[in-house]
C-alpha positions as CSV (number, residue, x, y, z in Angstrom):
1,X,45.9,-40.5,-33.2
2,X,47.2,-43.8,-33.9
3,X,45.2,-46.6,-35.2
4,X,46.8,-50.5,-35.5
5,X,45.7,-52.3,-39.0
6,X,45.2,-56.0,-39.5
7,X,48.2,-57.8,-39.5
8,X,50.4,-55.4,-37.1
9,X,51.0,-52.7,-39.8
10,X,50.6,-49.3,-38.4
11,X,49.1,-45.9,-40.2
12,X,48.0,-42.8,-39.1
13,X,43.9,-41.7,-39.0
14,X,43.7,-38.1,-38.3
15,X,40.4,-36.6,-37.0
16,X,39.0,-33.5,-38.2
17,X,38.9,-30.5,-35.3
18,X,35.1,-30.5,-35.3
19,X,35.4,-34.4,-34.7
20,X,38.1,-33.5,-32.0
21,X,36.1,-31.0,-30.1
22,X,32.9,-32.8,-30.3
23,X,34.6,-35.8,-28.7
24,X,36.3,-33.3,-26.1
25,X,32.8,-32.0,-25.2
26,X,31.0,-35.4,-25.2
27,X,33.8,-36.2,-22.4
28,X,33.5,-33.1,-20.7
29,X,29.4,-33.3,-20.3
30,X,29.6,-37.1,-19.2
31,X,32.5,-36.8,-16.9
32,X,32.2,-33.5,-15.4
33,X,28.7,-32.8,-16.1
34,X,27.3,-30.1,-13.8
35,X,29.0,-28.4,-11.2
36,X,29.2,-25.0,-8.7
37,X,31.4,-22.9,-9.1
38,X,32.6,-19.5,-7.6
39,X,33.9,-16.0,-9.2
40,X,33.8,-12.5,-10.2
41,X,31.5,-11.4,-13.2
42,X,33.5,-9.9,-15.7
43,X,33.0,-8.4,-19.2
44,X,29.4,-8.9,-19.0
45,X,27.2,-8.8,-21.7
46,X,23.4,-9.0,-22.9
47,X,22.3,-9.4,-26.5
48,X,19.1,-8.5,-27.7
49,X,17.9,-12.1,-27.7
50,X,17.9,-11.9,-23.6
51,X,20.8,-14.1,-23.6
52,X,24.0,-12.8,-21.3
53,X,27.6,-13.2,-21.8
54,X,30.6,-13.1,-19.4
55,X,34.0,-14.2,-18.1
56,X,33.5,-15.7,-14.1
57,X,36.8,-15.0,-12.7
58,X,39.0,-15.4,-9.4
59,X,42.8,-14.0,-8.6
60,X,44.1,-17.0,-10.7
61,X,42.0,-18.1,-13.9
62,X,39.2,-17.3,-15.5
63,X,36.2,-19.1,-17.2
64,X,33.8,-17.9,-20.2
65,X,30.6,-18.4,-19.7
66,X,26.6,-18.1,-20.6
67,X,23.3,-17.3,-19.1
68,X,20.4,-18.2,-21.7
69,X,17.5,-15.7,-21.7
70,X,15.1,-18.9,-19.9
71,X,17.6,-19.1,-17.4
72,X,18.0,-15.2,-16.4
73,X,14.3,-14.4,-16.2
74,X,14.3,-16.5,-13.5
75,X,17.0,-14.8,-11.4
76,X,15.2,-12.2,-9.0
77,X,18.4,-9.9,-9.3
78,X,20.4,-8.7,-12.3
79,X,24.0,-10.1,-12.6
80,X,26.4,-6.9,-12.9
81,X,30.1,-6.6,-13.0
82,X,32.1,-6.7,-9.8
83,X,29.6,-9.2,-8.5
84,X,31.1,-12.4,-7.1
85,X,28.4,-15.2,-7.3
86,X,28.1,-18.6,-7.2
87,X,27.1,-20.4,-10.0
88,X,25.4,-24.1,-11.1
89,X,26.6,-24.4,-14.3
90,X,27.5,-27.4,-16.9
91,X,31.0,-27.7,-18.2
92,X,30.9,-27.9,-22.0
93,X,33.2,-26.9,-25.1
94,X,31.6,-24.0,-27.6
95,X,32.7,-25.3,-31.0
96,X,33.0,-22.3,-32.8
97,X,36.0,-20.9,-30.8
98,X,36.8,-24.2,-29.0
99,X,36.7,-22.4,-26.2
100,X,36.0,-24.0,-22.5
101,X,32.6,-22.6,-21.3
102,X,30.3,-22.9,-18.8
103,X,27.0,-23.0,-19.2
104,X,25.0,-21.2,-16.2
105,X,21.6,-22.9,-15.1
106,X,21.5,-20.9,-11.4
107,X,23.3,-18.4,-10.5
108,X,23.5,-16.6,-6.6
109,X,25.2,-13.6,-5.2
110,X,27.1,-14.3,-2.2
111,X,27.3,-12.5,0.5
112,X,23.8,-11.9,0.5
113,X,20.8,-12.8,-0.4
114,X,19.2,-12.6,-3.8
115,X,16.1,-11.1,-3.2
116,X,17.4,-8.5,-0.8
117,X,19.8,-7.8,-3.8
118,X,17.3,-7.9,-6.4
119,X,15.4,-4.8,-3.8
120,X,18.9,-3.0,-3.3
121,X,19.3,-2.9,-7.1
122,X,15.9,-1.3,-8.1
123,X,15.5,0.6,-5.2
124,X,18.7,2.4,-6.4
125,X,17.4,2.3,-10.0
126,X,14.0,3.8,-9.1
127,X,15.8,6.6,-7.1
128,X,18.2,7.4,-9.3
129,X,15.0,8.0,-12.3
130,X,13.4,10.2,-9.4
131,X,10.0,7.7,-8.5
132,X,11.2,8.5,-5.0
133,X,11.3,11.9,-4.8
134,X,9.3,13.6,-2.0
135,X,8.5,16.6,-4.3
136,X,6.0,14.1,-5.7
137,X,3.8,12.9,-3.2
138,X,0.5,13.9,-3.3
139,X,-1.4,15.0,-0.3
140,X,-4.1,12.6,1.1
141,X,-7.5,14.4,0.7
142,X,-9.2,15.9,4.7
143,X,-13.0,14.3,4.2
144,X,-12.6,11.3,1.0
145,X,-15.9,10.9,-0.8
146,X,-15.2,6.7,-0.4
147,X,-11.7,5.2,0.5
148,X,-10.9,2.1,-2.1
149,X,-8.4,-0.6,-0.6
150,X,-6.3,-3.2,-2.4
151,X,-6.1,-6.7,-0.6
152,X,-7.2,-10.3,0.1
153,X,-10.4,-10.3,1.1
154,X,-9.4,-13.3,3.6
155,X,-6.7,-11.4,5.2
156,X,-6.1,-10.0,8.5
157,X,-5.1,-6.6,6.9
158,X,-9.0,-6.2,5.9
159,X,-9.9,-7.0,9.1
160,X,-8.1,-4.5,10.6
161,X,-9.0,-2.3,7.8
162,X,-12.6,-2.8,8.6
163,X,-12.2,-2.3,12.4
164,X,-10.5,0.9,12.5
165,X,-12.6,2.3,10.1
166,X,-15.7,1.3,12.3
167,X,-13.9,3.2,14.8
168,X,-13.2,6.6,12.9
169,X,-15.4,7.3,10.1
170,X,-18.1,4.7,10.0
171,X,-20.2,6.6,7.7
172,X,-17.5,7.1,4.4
173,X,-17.9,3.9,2.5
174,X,-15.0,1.6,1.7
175,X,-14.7,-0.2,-2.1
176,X,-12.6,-3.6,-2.0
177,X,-10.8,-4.7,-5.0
178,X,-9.4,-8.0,-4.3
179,X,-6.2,-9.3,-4.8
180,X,-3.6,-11.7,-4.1
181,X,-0.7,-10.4,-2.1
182,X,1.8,-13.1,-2.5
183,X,3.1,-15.5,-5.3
184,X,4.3,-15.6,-8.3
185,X,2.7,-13.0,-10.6
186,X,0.7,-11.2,-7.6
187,X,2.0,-8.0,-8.4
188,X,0.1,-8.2,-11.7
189,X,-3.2,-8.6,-10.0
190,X,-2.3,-5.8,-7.0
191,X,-1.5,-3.1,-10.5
192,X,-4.5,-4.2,-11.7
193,X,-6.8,-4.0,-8.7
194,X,-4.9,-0.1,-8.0
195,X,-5.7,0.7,-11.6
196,X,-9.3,-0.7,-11.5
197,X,-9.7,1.9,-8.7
198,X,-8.4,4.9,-10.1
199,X,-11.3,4.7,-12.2
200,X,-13.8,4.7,-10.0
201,X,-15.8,7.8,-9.3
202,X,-15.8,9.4,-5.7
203,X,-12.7,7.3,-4.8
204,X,-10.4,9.9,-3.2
205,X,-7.5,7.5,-1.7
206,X,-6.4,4.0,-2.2
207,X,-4.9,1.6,0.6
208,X,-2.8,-1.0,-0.4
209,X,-2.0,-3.1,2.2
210,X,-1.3,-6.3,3.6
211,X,0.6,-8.2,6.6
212,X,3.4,-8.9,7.7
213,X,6.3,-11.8,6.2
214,X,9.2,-12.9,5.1
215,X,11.3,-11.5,2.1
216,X,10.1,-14.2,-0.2
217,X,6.1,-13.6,1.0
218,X,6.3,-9.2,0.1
219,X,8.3,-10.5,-3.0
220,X,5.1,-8.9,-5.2
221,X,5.4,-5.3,-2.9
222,X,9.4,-5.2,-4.3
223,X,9.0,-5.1,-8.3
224,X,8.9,-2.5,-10.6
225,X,5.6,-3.4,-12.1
226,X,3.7,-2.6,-8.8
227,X,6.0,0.8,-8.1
228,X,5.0,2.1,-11.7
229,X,1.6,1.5,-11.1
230,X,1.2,3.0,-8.0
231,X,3.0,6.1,-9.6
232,X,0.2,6.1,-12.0
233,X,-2.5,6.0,-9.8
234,X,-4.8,9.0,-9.9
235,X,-5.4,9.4,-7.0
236,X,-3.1,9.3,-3.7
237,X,-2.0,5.3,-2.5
238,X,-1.5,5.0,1.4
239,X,1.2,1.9,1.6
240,X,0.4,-0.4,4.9
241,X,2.8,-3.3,4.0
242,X,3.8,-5.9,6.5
243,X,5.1,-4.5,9.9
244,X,6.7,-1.2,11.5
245,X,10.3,-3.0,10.2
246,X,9.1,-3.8,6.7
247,X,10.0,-1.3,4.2
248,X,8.9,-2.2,0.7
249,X,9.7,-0.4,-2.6
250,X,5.7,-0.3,-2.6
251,X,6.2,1.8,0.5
252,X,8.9,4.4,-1.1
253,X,6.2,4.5,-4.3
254,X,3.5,5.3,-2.3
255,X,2.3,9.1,-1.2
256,X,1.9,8.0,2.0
257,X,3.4,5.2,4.0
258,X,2.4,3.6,7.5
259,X,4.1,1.1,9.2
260,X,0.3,-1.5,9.6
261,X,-2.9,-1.4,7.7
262,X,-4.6,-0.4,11.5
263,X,-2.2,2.5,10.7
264,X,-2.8,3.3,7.0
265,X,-6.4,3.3,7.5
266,X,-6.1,6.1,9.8
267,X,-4.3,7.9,7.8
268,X,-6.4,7.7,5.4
269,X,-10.3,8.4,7.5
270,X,-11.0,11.5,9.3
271,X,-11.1,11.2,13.1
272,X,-15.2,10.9,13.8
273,X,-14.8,12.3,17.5
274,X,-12.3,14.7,17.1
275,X,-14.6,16.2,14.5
276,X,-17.5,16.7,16.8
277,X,-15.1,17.9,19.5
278,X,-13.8,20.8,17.2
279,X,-17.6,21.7,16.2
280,X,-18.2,21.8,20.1
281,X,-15.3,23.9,20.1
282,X,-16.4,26.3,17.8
283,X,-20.1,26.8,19.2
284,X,-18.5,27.3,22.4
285,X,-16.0,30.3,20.6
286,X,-19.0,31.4,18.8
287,X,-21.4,31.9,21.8
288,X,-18.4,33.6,23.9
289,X,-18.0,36.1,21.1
290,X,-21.8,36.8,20.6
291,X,-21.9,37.5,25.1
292,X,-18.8,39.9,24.2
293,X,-20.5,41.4,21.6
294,X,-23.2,42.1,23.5
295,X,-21.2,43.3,26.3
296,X,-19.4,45.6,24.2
297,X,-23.1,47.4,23.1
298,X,-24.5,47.7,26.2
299,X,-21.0,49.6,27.5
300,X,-21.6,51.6,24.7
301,X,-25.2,52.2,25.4
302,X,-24.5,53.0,28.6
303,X,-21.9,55.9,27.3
304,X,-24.1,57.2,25.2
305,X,-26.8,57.4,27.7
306,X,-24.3,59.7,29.9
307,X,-23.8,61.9,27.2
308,X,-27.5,62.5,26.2
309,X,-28.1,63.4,29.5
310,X,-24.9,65.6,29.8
311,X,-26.3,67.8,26.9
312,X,-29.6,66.7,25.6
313,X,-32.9,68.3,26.5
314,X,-35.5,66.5,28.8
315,X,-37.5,65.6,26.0
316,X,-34.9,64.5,23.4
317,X,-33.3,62.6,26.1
318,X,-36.5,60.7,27.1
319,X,-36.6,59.6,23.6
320,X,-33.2,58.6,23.1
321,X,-33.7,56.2,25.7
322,X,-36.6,55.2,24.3
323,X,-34.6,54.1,21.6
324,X,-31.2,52.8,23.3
325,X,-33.2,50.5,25.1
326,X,-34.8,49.0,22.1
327,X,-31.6,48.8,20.5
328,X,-30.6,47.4,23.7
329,X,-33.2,44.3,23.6
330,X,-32.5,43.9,19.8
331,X,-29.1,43.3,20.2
332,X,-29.5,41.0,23.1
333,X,-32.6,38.8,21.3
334,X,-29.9,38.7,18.3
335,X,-27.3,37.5,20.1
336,X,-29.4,34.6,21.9
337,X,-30.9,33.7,18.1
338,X,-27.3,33.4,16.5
339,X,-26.4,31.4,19.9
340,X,-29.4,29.3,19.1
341,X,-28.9,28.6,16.0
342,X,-25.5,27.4,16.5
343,X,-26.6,25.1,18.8
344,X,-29.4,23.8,16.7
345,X,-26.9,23.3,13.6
346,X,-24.3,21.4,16.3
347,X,-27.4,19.1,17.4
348,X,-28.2,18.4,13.7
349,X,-24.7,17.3,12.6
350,X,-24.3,15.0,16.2
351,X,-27.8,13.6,15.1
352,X,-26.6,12.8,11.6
353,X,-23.1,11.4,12.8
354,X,-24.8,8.8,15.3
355,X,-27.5,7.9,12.6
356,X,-24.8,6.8,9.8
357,X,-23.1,5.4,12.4
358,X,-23.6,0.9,12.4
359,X,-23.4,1.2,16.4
360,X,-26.5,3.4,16.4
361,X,-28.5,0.3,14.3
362,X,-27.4,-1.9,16.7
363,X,-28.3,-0.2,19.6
364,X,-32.0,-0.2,18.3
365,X,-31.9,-4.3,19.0
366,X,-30.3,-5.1,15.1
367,X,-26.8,-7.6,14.6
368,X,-23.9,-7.8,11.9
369,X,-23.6,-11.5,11.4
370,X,-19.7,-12.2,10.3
371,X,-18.3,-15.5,8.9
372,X,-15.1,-17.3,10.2
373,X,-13.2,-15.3,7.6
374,X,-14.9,-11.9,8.6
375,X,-17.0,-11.2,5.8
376,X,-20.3,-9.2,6.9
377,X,-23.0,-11.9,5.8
378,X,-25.9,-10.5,3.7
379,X,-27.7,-13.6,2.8
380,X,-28.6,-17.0,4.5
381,X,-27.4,-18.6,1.0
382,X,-23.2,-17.5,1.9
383,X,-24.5,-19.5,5.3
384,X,-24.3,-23.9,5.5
385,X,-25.5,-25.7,8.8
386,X,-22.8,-26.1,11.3
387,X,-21.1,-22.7,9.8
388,X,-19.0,-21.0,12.8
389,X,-21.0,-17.2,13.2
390,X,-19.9,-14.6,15.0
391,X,-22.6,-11.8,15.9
392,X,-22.2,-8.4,16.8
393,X,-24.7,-7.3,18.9
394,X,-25.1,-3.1,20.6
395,X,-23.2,-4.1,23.5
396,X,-20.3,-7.3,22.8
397,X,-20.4,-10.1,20.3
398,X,-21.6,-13.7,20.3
399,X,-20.1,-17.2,18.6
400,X,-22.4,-18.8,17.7
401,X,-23.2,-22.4,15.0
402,X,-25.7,-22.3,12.4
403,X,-28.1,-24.8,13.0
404,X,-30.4,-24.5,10.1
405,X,-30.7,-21.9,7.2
406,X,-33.6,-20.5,5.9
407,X,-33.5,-18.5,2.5
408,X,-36.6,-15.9,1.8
């Protein structure tokens, strides 16, 4: 550098370097500022402090550059090497080395998409450390004592929930924990609400479910949090995440997977109707065996009648009759008790079926008041005038407005 001095004479001022290179960054970060730039991650590495550092690279040069720790855990994917990306980054000069470096604010993959990267990645990562493996899947229980589910209690998926389980099992009860299903930090609340159950007594299965959406919206249903905690889970998780398309690392966690909630719920409750048919069944099989039973006696009866009077005195004979044909009626009135009794035991359990079941009450002139978001109302005080009501009634339901509410 060359400075001029008062009166035209010339001298030399030298800077110092960390002059120099301050002034060379000051320039850089004014003129260039902030830019996008892409290249292959090279040489990566993270220090303990959560910061990362790497060379971004193409065929032709190379760059050094650094992704602060409150920059990174706000990436949904993990930067590898080999990765070509596309950065936002500001151009500055590290004084220590003097080297040129970039400074990474936002970083993409390209190619695809980060959140369908960030799955690929830990569904390969959760595979690889066995979560996946089929060997560990625990097999959903035939009769559960109560069935918890893990939602939002205003979404359709408890709606659906609700309905099929009318359908099935009415009488096995159903334990909400409420959660969010979307957002940032959902997944916290959906581990929590799956642990909260496991601790519940008499809760035999959990279903964790939700709708349908985009990649962004099952964001919570792809983390590692949520897998680990269904992993824990004490009891067996049924997954019913988004639609028959949607595959979720939730879904791979889970013992069970089904491609709706309609669907995870029947996995989950026994089939109230095909239950009755196979007790039919059996009383049917049972009585059948009893006739053959008694079939088989009397042929036998019958043979030994032949032979008593083949070789039996007059006397002895006359008595031996005596006796098959009390032997006779004893095993015919046994065979009719057993049958009856069956059939009494088969009326008993229909009776007890149709009495737990909700369609029974209303058939006796009762209704199930819902609200616009499908909750079952149990007191006039969750009801306000001019409220939209839906009732269900024995035979269809009614829309209806509150008018006025009175509270007992």
């Amino acid at each position: 550098m060359v400075e001029t001095a008062p009166g035209g004479d010339r001298h030399r001022r030298p800077f110092r370097v960390s002059e120099l290179v301050g002034g060379l960054r000051e320039l850089l970060e004014e003129e260039v500022g902030r830019v996008w730039v892409i290249g292959e991650i090279s040489n990566l590495r993270r220090a303990p402090s959560g910061h990362s550092y790497f060379t971004l690279k193409d065929d032709q040069a190379q760059l050094r550059a650094a992704l602060f720790r409150s920059a990174a855990v706000r990436l949904p994917f993990d930067p590898e090497d080999g990765l070509e990306v596309v950065v936002e980054a500001e151009v500055t000069l590290y004084a220590a080395r003097g080297d040129l470096q970039l400074v990474v604010r936002h970083m993409e993959p390209r190619g695809q998409g980060a959140l369908q990267l960030a799955f690929e990645q830990l569904r390969a990562r959760l595979e690889a450390e066995g979560l996946f493996d089929p060997a560990k899947k625990r097999a959903l229980p035939a009769w559960p004592r109560r069935v918890g589910v893990v939602t939002s209690p205003a979404g359709a998926a408890l709606h659906d929930v609700l309905e099929v389980s009318g359908l099935r099992m009415p009488s096995i009860p159903l334990l909400l924990a409420p959660s969010r299903v979307q957002g940032d930090g959902a997944e916290h609340e959906l581990a929590a609400a799956l642990a909260a159950l496991g601790r519940v007594e008499g809760v035999d299965v959990i279903l964790l479910v939700r709708g349908g959406g985009s990649l962004e919206d099952l964001r919570p249903f792809n983390t590692e949090r949520l897998a680990r905690a269904i992993a824990a889970s004490p009891v067996p998780v049924v997954a019913g995440v988004g639609h028959e398309v949607d595959v979720t690392i939730a879904d791979l966690a889970a013992d069970a997977r089904a491609p709706t909630p309609s669907a995870a719920a029947a996995l989950a409750l026994p089939d109230g109707e095909a239950f009755r048919g196979r007790v039919r069944a059996l009383v049917r099989r049972l009585a059948s065996a009893a006739s053959a039973r008694v079939a088989r006696a009397g042929r036998r009866l019958a043979q030994l009648g032949g032979a008593l009077r083949a070789h039996a005195p007059a006397a002895r004979l006359a008595a031996r009759r005596a006796r098959l044909a009390t032997l006779a009626r004893a095993l015919e009135r046994d065979g009719a008790h057993a049958i009856a009794l069956r059939r009494e035991r088969l009326a008993a359990l229909a009776a007890r079926l149709d009495a737990l079941s909700p369609l029974a009450v209303l058939g006796r002139g009762y209704a199930i008041a819902h609200a616009a978001d499908g909750r079952v109302l149990r007191s006039a005080r969750e009801v306000a005038p001019g409220d939209a009501l839906t009732v269900r009634l024995g035979e269809g339901e009614v829309d209806a407005t509150a008018t006025r509410v009175r509270e007992r």
